[in-house]
Structure formats: C-alpha cells, structure tokens
TORTIDO-720890 format. One record per atom (N, C-alpha, C): residue in one letter; x, y negated, z negated. Coordinates in steps of 0.2 Angstrom, whole numbers, plus 5000, padded with zeros to 4 digits. Each point is the difference from the previous one (the first is absolute). Example, Ala and Ser with C-alpha at 12.3 -4.5 7.8 and 13.67 -1.06 7.14 Angstrom:
<recs>
A506650284961
A499649945000
A500449945000
S499849955004
S500449944999
S499649954997
</recs>
This chain:
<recs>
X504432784031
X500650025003
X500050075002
X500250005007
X499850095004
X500750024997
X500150054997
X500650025003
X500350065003
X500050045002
X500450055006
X500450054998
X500050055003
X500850054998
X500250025007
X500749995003
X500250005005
X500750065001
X499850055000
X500450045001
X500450024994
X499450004994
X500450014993
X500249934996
X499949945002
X500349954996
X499349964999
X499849974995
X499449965001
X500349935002
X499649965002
X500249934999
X499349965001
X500049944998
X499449975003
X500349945004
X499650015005
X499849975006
X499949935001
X499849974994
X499649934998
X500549974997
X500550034998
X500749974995
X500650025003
X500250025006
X500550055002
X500249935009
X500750004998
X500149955008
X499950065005
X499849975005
X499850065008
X500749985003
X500150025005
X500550025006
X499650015007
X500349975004
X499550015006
X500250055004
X500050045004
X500150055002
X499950005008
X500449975003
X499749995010
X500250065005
X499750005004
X500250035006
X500349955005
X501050025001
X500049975003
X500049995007
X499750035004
X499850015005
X499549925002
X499350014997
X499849945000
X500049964994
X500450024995
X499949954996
X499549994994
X499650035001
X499250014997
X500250034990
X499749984996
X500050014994
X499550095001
X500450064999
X499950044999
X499650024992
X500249974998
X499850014990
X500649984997
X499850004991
X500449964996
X500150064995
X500649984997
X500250074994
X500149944991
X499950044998
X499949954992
X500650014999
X500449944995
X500850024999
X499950054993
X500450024999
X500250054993
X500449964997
X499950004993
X500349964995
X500450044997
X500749984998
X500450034995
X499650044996
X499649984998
X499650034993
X499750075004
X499749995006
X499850045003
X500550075002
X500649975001
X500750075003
X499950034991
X500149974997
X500150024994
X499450064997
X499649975000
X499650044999
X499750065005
X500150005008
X500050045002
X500650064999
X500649985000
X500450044996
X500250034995
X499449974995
X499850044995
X499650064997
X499649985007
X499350055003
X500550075005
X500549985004
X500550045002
X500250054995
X500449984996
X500550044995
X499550054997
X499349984999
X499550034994
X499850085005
X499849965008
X500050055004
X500550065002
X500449965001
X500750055002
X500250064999
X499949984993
X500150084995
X499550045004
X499450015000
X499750065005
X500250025006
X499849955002
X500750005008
X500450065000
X500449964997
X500650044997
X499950095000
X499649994996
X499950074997
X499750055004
X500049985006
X499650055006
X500650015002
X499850045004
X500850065006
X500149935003
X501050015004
X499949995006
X499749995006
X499950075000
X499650035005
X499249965001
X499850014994
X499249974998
X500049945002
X500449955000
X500249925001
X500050015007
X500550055005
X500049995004
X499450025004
X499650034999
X499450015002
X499549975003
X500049954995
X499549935002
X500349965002
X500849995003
X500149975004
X500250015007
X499750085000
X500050025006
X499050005004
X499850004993
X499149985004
X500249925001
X500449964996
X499949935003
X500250005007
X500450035002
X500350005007
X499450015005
X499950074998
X499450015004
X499449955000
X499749964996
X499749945000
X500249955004
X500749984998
X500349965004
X499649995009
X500350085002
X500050045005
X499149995003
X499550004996
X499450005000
X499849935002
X500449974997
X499849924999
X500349945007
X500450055003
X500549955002
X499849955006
X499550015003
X499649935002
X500049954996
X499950014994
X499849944993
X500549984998
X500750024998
X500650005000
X500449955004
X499950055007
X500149925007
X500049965000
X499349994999
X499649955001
X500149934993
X500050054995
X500449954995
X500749965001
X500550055001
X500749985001
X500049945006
X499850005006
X499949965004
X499649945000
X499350004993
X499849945001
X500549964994
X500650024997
X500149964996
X500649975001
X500450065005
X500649985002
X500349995008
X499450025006
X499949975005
X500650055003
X500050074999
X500550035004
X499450025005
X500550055004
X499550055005
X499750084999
X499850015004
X499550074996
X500850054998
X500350005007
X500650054998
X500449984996
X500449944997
X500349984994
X499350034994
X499649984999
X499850034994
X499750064998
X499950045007
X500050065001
X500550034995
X500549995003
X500850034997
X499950004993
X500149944996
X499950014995
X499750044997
X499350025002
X499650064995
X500350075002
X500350005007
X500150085001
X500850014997
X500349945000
X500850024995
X499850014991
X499549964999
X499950014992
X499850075001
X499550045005
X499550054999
X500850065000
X500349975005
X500850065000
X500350014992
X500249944999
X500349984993
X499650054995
X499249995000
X499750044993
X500150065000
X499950015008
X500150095000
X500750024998
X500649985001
X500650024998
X500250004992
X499649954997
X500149994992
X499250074999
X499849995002
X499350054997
X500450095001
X500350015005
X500350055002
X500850024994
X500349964999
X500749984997
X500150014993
X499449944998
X499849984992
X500550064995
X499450035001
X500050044993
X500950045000
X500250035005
X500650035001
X500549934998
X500149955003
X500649934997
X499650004993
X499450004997
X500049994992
X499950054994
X500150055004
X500250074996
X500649994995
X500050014994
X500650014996
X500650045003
X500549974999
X500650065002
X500450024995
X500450055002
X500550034996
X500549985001
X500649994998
X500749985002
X500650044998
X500549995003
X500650044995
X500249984994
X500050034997
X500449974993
X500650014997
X500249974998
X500849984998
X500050074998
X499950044991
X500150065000
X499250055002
X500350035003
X499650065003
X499750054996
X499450025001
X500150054992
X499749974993
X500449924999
X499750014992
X499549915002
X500149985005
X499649935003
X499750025007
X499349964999
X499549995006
X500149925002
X499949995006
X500049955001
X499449965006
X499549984999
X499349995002
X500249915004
X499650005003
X499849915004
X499150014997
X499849945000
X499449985000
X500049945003
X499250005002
X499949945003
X499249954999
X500049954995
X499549974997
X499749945006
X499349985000
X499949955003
X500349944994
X500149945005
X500249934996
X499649974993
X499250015003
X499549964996
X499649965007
X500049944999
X499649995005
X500649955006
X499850015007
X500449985003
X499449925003
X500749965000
X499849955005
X499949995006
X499850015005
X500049985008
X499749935003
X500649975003
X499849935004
X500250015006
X499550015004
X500150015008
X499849935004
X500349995005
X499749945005
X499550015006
X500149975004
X499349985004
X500350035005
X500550035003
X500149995008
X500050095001
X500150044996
X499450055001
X499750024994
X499449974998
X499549994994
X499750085001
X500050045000
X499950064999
X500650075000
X500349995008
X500550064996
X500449974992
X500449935001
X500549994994
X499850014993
X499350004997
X499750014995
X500050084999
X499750045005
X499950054998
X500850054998
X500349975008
X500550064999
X500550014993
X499849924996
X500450014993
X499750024996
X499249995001
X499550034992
X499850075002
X500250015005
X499950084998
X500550044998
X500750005002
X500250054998
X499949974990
X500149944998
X499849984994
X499550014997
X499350045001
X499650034997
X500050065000
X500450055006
X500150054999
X500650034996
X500549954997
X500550044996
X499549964991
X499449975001
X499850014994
X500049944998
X500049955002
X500149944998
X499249975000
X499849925000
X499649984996
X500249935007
X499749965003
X500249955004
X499849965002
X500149944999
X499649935001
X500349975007
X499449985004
X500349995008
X499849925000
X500549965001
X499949935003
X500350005008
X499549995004
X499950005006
X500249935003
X500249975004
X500249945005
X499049964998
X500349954998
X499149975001
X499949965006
X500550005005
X499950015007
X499650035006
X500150074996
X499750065003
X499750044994
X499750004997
X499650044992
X499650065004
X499750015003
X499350035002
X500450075005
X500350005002
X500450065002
X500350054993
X500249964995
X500050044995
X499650024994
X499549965003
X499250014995
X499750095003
X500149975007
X499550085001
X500450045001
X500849985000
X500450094998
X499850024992
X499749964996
X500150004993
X499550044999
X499349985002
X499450024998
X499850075005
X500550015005
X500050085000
X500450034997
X500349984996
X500450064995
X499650004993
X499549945000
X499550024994
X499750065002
X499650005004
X499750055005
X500250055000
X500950015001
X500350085000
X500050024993
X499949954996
X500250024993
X500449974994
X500249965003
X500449964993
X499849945000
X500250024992
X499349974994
X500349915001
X499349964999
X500249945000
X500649964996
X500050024994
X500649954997
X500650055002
X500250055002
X500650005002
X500449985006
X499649975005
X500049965005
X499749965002
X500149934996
X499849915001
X500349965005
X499749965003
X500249965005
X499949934996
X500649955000
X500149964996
X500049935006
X499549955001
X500249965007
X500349924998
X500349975002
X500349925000
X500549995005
X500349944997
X500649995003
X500750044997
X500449944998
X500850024997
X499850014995
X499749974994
X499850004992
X499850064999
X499550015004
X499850074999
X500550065001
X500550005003
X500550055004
X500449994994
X500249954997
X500449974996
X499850054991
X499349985000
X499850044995
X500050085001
X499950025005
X500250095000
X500550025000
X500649954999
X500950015002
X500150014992
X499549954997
X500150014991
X499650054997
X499750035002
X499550054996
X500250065000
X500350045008
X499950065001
X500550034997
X500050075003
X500950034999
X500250005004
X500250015007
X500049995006
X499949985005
X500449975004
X499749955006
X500350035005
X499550015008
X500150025004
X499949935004
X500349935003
X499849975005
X500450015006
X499549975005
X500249985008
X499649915000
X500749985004
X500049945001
X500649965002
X500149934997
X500549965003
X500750034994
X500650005003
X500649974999
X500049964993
X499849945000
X499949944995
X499950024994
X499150025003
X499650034995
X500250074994
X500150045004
X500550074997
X500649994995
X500449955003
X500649994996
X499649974992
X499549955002
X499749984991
X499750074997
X499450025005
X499950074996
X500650054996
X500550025005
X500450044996
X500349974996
X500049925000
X500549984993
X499550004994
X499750015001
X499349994995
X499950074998
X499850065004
X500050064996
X500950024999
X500449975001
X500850024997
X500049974994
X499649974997
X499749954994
X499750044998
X499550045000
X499750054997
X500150045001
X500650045002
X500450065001
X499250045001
X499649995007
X499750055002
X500350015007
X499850075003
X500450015009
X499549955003
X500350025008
X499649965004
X500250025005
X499650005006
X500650015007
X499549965005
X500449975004
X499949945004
X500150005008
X499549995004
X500150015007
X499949915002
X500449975001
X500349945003
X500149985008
X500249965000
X500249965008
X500350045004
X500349995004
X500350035006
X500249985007
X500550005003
X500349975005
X500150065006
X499550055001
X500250065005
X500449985006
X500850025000
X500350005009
X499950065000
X500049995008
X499950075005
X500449965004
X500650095000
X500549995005
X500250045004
X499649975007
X500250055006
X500650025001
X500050055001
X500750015004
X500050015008
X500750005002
X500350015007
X499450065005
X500150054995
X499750045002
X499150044999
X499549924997
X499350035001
X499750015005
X499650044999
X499549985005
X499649945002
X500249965004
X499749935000
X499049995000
X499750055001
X499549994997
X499650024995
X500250064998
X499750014993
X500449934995
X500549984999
X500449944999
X499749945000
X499749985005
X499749945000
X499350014999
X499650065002
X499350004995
X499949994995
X500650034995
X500250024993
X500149924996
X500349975004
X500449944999
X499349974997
X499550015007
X499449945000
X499350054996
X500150044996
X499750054997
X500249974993
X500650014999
X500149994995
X500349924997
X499749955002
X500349944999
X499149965000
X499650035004
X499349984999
X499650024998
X500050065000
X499450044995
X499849964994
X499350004999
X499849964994
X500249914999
X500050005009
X500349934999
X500749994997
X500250045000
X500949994998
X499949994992
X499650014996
X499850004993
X499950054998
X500850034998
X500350064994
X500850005000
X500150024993
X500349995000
X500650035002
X500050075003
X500350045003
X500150005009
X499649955003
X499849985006
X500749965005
X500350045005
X500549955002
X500149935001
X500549984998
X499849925001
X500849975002
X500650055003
X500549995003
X500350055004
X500149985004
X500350075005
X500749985003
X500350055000
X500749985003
X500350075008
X499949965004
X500050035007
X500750005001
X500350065004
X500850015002
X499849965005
X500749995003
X500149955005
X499850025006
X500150085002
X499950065006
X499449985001
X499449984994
X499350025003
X499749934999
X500349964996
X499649945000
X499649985004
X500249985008
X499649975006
X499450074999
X500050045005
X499550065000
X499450014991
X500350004998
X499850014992
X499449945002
X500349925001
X499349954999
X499749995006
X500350055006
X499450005006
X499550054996
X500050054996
X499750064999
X499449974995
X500449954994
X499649974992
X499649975007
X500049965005
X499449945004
X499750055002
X500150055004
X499550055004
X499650054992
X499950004997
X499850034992
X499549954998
X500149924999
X499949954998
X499349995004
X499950005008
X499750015003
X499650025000
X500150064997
X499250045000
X499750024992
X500449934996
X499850014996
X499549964997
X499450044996
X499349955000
X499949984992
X500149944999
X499849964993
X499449964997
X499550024997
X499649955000
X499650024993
X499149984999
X499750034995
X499550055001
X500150025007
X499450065003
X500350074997
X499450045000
X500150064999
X500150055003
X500450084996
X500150035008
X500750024998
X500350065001
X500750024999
X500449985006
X499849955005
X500749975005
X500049924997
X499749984995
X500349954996
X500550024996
X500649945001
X500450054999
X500349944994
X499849935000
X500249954992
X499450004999
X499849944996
X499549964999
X500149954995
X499749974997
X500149934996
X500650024994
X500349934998
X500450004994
X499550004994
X500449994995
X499349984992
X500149965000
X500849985001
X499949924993
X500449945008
X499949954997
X500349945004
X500649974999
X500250054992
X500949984999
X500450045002
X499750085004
X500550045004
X500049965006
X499749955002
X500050005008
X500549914999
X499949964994
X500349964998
X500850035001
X500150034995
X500650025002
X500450025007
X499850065003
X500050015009
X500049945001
X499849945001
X500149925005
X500749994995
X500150004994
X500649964999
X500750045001
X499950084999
X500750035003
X500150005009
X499349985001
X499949995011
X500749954999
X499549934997
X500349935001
X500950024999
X500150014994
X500650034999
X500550035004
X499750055003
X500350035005
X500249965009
X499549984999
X499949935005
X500649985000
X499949954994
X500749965001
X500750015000
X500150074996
X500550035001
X500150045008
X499650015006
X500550015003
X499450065002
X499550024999
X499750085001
X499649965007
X499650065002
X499749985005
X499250064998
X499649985001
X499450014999
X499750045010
X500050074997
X500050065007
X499150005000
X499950004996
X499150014999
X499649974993
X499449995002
X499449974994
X500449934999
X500050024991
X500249934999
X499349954997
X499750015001
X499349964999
X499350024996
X499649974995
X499350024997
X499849985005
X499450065000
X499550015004
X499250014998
X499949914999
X499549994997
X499350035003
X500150005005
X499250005006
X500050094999
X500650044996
X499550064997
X499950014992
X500049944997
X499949994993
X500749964995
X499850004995
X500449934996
X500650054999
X500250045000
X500750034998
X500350055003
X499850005008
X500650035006
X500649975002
X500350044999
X500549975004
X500550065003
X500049975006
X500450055007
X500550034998
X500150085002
X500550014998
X500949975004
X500249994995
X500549975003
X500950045002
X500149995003
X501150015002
X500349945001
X500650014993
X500649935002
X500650055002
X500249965005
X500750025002
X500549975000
X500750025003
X500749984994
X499949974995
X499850034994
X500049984994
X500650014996
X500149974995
X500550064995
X500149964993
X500550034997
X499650014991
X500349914999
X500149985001
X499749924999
X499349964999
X499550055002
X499549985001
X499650034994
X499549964998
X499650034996
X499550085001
X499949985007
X499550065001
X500450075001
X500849994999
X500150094998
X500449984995
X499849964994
X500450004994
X499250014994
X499649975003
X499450014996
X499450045000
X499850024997
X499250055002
X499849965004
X499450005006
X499650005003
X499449994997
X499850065001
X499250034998
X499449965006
X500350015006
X499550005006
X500350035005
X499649975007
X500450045006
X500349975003
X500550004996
X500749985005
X500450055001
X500550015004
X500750045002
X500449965001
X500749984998
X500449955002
X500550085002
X500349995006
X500450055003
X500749985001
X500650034999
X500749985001
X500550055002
X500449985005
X500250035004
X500950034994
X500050065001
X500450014997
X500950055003
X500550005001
X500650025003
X500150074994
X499850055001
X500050074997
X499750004996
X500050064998
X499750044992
X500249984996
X500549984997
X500449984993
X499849925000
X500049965005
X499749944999
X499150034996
X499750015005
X499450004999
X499950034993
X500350054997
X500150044994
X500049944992
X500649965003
X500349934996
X499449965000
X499649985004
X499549945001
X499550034996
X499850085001
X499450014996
X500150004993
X500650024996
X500150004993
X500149924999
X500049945005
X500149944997
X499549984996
X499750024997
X499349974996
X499950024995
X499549964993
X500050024994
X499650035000
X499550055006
X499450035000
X500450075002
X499550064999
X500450084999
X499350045001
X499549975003
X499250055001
X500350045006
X499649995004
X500050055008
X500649975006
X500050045002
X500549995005
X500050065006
X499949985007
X500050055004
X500649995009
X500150075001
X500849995004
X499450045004
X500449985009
X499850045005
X500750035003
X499850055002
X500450045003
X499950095003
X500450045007
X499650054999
X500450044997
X500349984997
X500750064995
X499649984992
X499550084998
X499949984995
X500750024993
X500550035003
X500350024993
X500649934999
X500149965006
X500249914999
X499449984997
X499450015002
X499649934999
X499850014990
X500150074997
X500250024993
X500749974997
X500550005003
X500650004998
X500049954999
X499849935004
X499949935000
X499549984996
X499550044999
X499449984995
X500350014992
X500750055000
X500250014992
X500549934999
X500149975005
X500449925000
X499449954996
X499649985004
X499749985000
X499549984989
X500149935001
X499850024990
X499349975000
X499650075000
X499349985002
X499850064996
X499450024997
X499550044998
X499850045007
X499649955002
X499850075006
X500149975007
X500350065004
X500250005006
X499750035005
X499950015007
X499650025002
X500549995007
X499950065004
X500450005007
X499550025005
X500049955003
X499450025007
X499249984999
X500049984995
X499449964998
X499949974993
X499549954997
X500249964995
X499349994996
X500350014994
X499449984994
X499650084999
X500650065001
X499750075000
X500250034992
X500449974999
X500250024993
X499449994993
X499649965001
X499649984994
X499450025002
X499950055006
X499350065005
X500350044998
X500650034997
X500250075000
X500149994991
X499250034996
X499950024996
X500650014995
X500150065003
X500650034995
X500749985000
X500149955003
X500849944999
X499949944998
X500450024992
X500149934997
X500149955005
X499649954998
X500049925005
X500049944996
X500549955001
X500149944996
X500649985002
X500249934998
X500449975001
X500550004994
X500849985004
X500649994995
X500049925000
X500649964998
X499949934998
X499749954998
X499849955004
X499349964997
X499550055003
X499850035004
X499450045002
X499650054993
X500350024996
X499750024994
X500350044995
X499650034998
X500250064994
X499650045001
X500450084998
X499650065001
X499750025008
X499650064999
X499750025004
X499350035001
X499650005004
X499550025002
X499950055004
X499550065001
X500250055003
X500550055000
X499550084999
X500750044997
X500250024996
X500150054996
X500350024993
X500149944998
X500549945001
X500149944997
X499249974998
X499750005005
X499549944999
X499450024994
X499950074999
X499750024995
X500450004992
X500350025000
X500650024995
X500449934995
X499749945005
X500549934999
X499249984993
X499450035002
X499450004994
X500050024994
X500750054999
X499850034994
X500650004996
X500150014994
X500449984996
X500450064999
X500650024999
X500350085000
X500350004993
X499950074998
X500350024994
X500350064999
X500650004998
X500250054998
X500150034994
X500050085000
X499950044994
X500450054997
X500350034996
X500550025000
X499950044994
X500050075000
X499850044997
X500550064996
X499950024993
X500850034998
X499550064995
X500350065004
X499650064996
X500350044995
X500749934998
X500650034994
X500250085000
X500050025007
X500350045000
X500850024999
X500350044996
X500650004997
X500349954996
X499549974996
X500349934998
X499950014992
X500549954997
X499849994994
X500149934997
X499649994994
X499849954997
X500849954999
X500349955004
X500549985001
X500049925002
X500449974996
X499949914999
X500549995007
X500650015001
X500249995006
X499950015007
X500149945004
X499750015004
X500550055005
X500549994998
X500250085005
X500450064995
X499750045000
X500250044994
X500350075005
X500450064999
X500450045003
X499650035004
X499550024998
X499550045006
X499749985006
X499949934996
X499849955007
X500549995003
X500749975001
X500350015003
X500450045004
X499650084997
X500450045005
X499450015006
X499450014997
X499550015007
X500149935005
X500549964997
X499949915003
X500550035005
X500550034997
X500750035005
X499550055006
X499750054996
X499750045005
X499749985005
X499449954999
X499749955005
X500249975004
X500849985000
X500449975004
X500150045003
X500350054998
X500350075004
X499450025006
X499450004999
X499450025005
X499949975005
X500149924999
X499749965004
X500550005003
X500750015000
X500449975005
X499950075006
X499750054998
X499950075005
X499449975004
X499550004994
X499349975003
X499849954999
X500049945006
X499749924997
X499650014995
X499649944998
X499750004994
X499149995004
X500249965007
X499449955002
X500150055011
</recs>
C-alpha cells in the first residue's frame, strides 16, 4: 500500500475514490485528486487546532509578512499560475491573469492594514475615572474555506488569507472541478512560510465539504444559493459564524443620459467576461427608451469586434465554459424566452468546431420578467436586454429579484448615478463600470438576500475572522465594600456622568 501526504493530509492512493480532473477545452483527463474521508477532515482539524496555537502566538505583523513573500512568489510564479487556472477552467490568459493580480492587491492591503484593525482598543466607559474599557480581538480556531471552480485561485485565497493572518488555523476544500489552481497558491505559502498543518487542502465532492461544515469553527463559503442556505442551516445548528457569497442576478441600468459607448462595451464586458461565469457578472440590463435603438446599434458594433475562442494572447477576449449544465441551462432560459415573445439579436448557439463547451456569446431582446432568463441566475454569456420607460421603472425591475450581489447604473451624472445606487438593494454598486467593487480591496463586498452573508474585503472582511471581546476594568477608586448595586455614591457620579455627556458626547 503506497501512501502519500498531499498538502498535509495523508491518504492512500490505493484505498481512496479518484475524481477525474479535465480540461475543458479539450476534454483530456488532466489528473485525478483522492477523495478525503470524513475521518480524514477530522483528523486534519485536529492537526489544525494543535497547530494554531503557535500561529496564533506570532504578531500580526509577523503573520502578515509571509503572506506578503507569498505574493511575491505568486508574482514570480505567475506563468505557472496561468497556465494552471486555464488548463482547468478553459478561461483566457487576461480572465485569469486578473485573478492573481486582484489577489496580489487584496494581500497587499491586508498585509498593510492588519496589524492597525487588530490592535486592541480602548473605549469610553460608562464611569470615567474609576472603569477602563478595552476591545479584543481573538482568532476563531480553525476556519473552514469552500471555494468553487469558476475562479479556482482568486476565491480560495482571498478568504484564507486574511484568516491566517488574524490567527486562525484553515482547512481549504477547493471545487474538485478545478483542484490544481489551489494546489500551487498553497504550496507557495508553504514556501513563504506557513507551517503545513495550519494550512490543509481537503479534496472531494459534497461529503467532503459536508464534513468541514461539521468540524471547523468557522465557515467561509462561495457557491450556489441552494447550497449555502443548507450550510448556514447547519452551522446555525452548531451556533458557529459563517458568511457566504451566493448567486446573483446583476441589472445594469442605463440611463437617458449615458454615454452610449462606454455603455454598451461595459454591458458586453461585463456580461461575458469569464464566459458569463460569476456571480457578480451582468446578466440583465434595463435600457431607457431614449437610447434603446442607438444603445443595440452600438452592443452589435462591440460584438463585432469581439474575439472568443481557446487561443492565446490578451485580445481573446472569452474562452471555454467548465461545465455542460451552465450551458444546459443558457438553452433552456433561450427556449424559454423564445416562446414567450423575446427575440434572439446575437449568438445563441454551441460552438462545437472550437471545442465541447463554447458557446456564442449571446443578446435576447424584448424580454421581460416573465421569463426565466431575468428571473434566474445564468452563469454563461448571455444578456437578455429590456427596454425600459424611465429611471423609476428600471429602479423597480432591478430590486425585482431574490438576488442583492452586484449591480451597475450608467450615466454621466455621477452624484444621480450614487443617489440611485443608495435605492438600489444590492451590496455592491458600481457607476460607469461593473464588477469594480470586489477589485477595490479596501471595500467591503458581498451580497444582501439570497446572494449571501457577510463580507469580504475591507476592515469587514478581516475582522468577520476573529472573535471580539470585551473588557472592563474597575480600579475601585472612591469605592467601598457595598452589596447594593446602586449605593449613594454611585448614583451621584451616575448624575454627574449624565450631567458631562449631555455637554460632551460620550462617542
């Protein structure tokens, strides 16, 4: 019997089911990953807890250190990186390009920040004078991370780092879709410095994900709607936190008065990139009536000159899907749409003759919220576009939905196109271009409703790691030994107290 150790967990190879691992571009059996057994998450979390403490007991600063040489490795490495993410997930060089130079931003801001957000603070205290009043801030213990396939490198990292750097301990279950993009973010963080068992890579399918949900203290996942809602119910059963980045239904609503091309490139920028697979990615747009005509001379003139395929090269501008039930889907909200009344402006079709999982990008028009394809998630490249009679319509249509991730408005009035965005019940907004919110490190990013819980990036997205306490400190000055809880003395500095604050807030 050989058996193995895989990024800290042992398993034998000879006893273990495989997973097959393809590239879908051409389909080809890329390598196999060994499932992880319950018994496995368990005792890797065990190996976690025992490590952590040391972790732990280094500086901020010192945590964040090696995860600023990881960066720079990353940076070192990033041909190898590329070259990973695209054989597993069939993007283009510039989609997975992005991915490591957003993560490389992201580190730097937490490695920068860290130590200031998890400094101990001081507070006001109720009496002044005879109480202190302290914040702390503890890591959890070990956190759990489930990320997916459709960016298999940024999604992984951007949660486990700031959760190693506030102290924690962290078991990463990766999409067994796409494994191998968060193999070699992993084993350069062995390389910067942290120690193997306080960061394990656990691989399978549900069972396995299922088994981290019950072990850890903490769960950070990105995934489906469906899926999330069992996870949360499950750690609300183990009263441990969680926070969750879910589904999403992105409208963009032009106004009267955009710029008709930055508009329409934006539209077809942000509805295709990555194959239309994320979940922050447009996937409905609502046009005024003033621009509509001009507006889809402009999305076909863009369309145009727009290049999709599996070659390499920064003017590829899609490339392959991963899986064949995003593309299943796209045909049934098509047909959908179809019958109800829409009209198909562009694509429309798999395009087998550049591999098993292209498909054109596509535009439905007159469409509207009877149809599945702007009541449902997507997750390919579709745009269904709808013609809307002012702001306060298009306003309505956007909040129609149980989804609250991204959402972006055009226009050149950026203090309307703000005013409009606080209408709007969405996490992140964006005016004049789309999907910048979760590139801009230092703004909390996440969704409201079915899209999730919590936040990533940000004071919020370090801070949501660690556990808070408070302290409260009495130096018994002018006090004497007294059973009641409010005795004459105390209540006259209680009057005084009052008397101060109402001159000088307290906060």
């Amino acid at each position: 019997m050989t058996v193995s150790r895989q990024n800290g967990v042992g398993y034998s190879e000879t006893e273990r089911d495989q997973i097959a691992v393809k590239n879908p571009i051409t389909g080809e059996v890329i390598g196999t990953i060994a499932v992880h057994t319950r018994q496995d998450v368990e005792d890797a979390v065990e190996r976690a807890r025992f490590a952590q403490k040391s972790w732990a007991a280094l500086s901020v600063q010192a945590r964040a250190d090696i995860m600023r040489r990881w960066a720079d490795l990353v940076w070192e490495n990033q041909n190898e990186v590329i070259r990973t993410i695209r054989r597993e997930t069939g993007k283009t060089d510039g989609t997975a390009f992005s991915e490591m130079i957003v993560m490389d931003a992201t580190t730097v801001f937490f490695v920068r920040n860290a130590a200031r957000l998890l400094r101990s603070q001081s507070r006001p205290a109720l009496i002044p004078w005879v109480h202190q009043a302290h914040v702390h801030y503890h890591p959890h213990g070990v956190v759990g991370v489930i990320s997916p396939w459709n960016f298999p490198f940024h999604l992984p990292f951007v949660d486990l780092i700031p959760a190693l750097i506030a102290g924690n301990a962290v078991i990463l279950k990766p999409s067994e879709i796409a494994p191998y993009s968060a193999e070699i973010g992993v084993e350069l963080l062995y390389k910067a410095g942290v120690p193997r068992d306080v960061l394990q890579i656990v691989h399978g399918d549900g069972s396995t994900g299922s088994a981290v949900v019950d072990t850890v203290d903490y769960i950070a996942f990105t995934g489906s709607t469906a899926v999330g809602r069992k996870i949360a119910a499950r750690a609300g059963e183990r009263l441990i936190p969680c926070s969750m980045e879910l589904g999403g239904k992105h409208p963009s609503l032009v106004l009267s008065d955009a710029d008709l091309d930055m508009a329409a490139s934006g539209l077809i920028r942000g509805a295709f990139e990555n194959a239309g697979q994320f979940c922050m990615g447009i996937e409905r747009a609502y046009i005024d009536e003033s621009l509509y005509e001009p507006m889809l001379n402009r999305i076909e003139h863009f369309l145009s000159l727009y290049k999709f395929g599996p070659d390499d090269g920064p003017n590829v501008y899609m490339g392959s899907l991963t899986n064949e039930r995003e593309i299943e889907r796209m045909e049934d909200q098509i047909r959908d749409a179809l019958s109800k009344g829409a009209t198909l402006m562009h694509g429309g079709k798999r395009r087998p003759d550049l591999g098993p999982l292209f498909f054109e990008p596509t535009v439905l028009i007159n469409v509207d919220h009877s149809m599945k394809v702007m009541k449902e998630e997507t997750f390919g490249p579709m745009l269904p576009i709808m013609k809307v009679h002012g702001t306060e319509e298009a306003i309505r249509l956007a909040n129609d939905s149980e989804y609250g991730f991204a959402a972006s408005i055009w226009t050149r009035d950026l203090t309307k196109g703000e005013t409009i965005a606080k209408r709007l019940v969405f996490g992140d907004v964006t005016v004049n271009v789309s999907q910048m919110v979760v590139g801009t490190p230092s703004l909390p990013s996440g969704g409201r409703r079915a899209s999730g819980l919590g936040r990533r990036n940000g004071a919020e997205g370090l801070l949501r790691y660690v556990a808070v306490q408070s302290v409260v400190l009495n130096n018994g000055f002018g006090q004497d030994p007294e059973l009641s809880v409010l005795d004459e003395k105390t209540l006259m500095i209680v009057k005084i107290i009052r008397a101060i604050h109402r001159m000088i807030p307290i906060f």
